[in-house]
N, C-alpha and C positions, 0 to 999 in steps of 0.2 A: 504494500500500500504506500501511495507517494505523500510526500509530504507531511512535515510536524501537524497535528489537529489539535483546533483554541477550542474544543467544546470536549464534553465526557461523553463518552462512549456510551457505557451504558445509559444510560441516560437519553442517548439519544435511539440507539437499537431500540429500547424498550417504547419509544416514539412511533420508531417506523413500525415494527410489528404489530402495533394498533393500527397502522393504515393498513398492509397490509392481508391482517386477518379480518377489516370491514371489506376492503376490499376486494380484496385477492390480489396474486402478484400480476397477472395482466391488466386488471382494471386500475392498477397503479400507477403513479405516472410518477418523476423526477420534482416534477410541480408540487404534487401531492407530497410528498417524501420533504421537500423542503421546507413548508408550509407547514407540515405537523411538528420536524424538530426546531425550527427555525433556524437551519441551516444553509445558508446560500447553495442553491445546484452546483456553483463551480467548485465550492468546497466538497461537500460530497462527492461528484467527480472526483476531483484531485485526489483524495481519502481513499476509495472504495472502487474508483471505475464506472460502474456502470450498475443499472437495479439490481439486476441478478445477483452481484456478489454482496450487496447491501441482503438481499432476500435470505441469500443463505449464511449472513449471519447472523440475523434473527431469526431464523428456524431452527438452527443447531440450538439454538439460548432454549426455545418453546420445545424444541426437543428433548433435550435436555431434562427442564423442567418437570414436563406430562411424563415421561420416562420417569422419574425419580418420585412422582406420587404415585407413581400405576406400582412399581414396586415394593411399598410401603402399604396401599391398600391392599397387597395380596400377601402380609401375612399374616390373618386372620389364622384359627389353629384347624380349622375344615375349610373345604371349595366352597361349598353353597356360599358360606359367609365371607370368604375371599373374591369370589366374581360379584356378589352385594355389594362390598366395598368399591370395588374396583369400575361397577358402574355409575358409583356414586361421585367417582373424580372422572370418569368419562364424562356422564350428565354437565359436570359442575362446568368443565372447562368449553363443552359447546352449548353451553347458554350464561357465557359470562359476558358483563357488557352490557348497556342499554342503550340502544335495542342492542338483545344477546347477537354474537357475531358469527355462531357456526362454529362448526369444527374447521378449524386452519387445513388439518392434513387433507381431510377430503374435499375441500374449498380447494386445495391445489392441487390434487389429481384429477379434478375435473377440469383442467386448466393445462392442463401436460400437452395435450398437441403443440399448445403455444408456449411452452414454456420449453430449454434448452434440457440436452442430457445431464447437467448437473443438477438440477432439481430434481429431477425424475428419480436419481440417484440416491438423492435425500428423504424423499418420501421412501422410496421402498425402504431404505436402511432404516427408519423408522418404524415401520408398520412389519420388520423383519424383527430389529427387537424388542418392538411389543409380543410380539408372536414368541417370541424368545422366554420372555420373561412367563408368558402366562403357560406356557408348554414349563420350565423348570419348576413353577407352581403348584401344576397339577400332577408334576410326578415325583412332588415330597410323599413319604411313608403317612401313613395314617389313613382318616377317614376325608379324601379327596379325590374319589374314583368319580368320576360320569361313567355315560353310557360309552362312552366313545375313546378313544386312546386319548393320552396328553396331546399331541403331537397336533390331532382333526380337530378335540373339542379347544386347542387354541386357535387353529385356523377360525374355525366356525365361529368362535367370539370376534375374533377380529375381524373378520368379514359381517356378522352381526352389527360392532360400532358405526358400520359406516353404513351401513340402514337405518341405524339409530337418528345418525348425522341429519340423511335428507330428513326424515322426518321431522326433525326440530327446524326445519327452516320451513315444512309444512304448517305445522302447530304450532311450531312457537309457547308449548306447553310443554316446563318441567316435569309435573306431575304425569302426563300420558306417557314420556317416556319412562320416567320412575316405575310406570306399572306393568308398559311394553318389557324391560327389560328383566323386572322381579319374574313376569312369566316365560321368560326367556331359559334364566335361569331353572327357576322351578324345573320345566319341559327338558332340559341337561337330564336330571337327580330324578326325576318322575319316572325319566325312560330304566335306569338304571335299577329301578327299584322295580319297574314293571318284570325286566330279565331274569332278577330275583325271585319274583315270584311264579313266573312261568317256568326256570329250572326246578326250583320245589315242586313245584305243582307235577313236573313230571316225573321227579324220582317217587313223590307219594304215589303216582299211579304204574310205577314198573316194580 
């Protein structure tokens, strides 16, 4: 990056990433990005180059971030109450803001044709270790089995969140997804229990 910068950093990232996640990164403009931190475009320029590299470093910060509470809300001492949690800091962060802003990462994967291979890049390494972290989660020892191996029923949540996402830019209601996802989870633990009792049920009758 060129040039000494008169302004704080964070300070100013944590500026742009509110345009940004209102935005998205193509409905963004150099305009906009100056205007929120009150940084003159040529300085920015001079700093950072061009949006893109300003993008992804406020997405690695938000990365970051979401990554280090999704971790924490999954170590509840069972899965049922570890995916609870952990939808509960999903929920949080795509309806934070007034008016709530979306979920950022699926805000920019719907934006990927226009957007260059390095972002592309960043989402997946994202949504690779969320996938990561809830796959190690559910193959701790104890009472944290689903229906499904760690490995699908993390796919399947993280492919779930991002249903979650459109939805809340449909509704615009905490509580529907709070209940979408409780029965989300439930429907995991319900199938698992059904398995259960269909093996019983068959050794009681052989």
């Amino acid at each position: 990056m060129v040039g000494a910068r008169q302004f704080d950093e964070d300070e100013m990232l944590a500026d742009a990433l509110d345009v940004f996640w209102r935005k998205g990164f193509t409905g963004t403009s150099m305009i906009d990005l100056a205007q929120a931190t009150g940084i003159q475009r040529g300085s920015l320029y001079n700093a950072y180059g061009d949006k893109e590299q300003l993008f992804l470093l406020a997405f690695d910060r938000y990365a970051e971030r979401f990554l280090d509470s999704a971790r924490h809300s999954l170590t509840a001492p069972d899965a049922q109450s570890a995916l609870n949690a952990f939808f509960e800091i999903a929920i949080a962060n795509m309806t934070s803001g007034s008016p709530s802003r979306g979920c950022l990462t699926t805000k920019t994967a719907l934006d990927l044709d226009q957007a260059g291979p390095a972002i592309k890049a960043r989402v997946k390494r994202l949504i690779g270790d969320l996938t990561a972290l809830l796959t190690a989660a559910l193959s701790q020892p104890g009472p944290r089995t689903t229906a499904l191996s760690p490995e699908a029923a993390a796919d399947l949540i993280v492919t779930f969140t991002r249903g979650l996402a459109v939805m809340e830019r449909v509704h615009h209601n905490k509580k529907y997804l709070k209940q979408t996802a409780a029965h989300f989870v439930q429907a995991l633990f319900q199938s698992k229990r059904q398995n259960w009792r269909a093996k019983a049920e068959h050794l009681n009758t052989h």
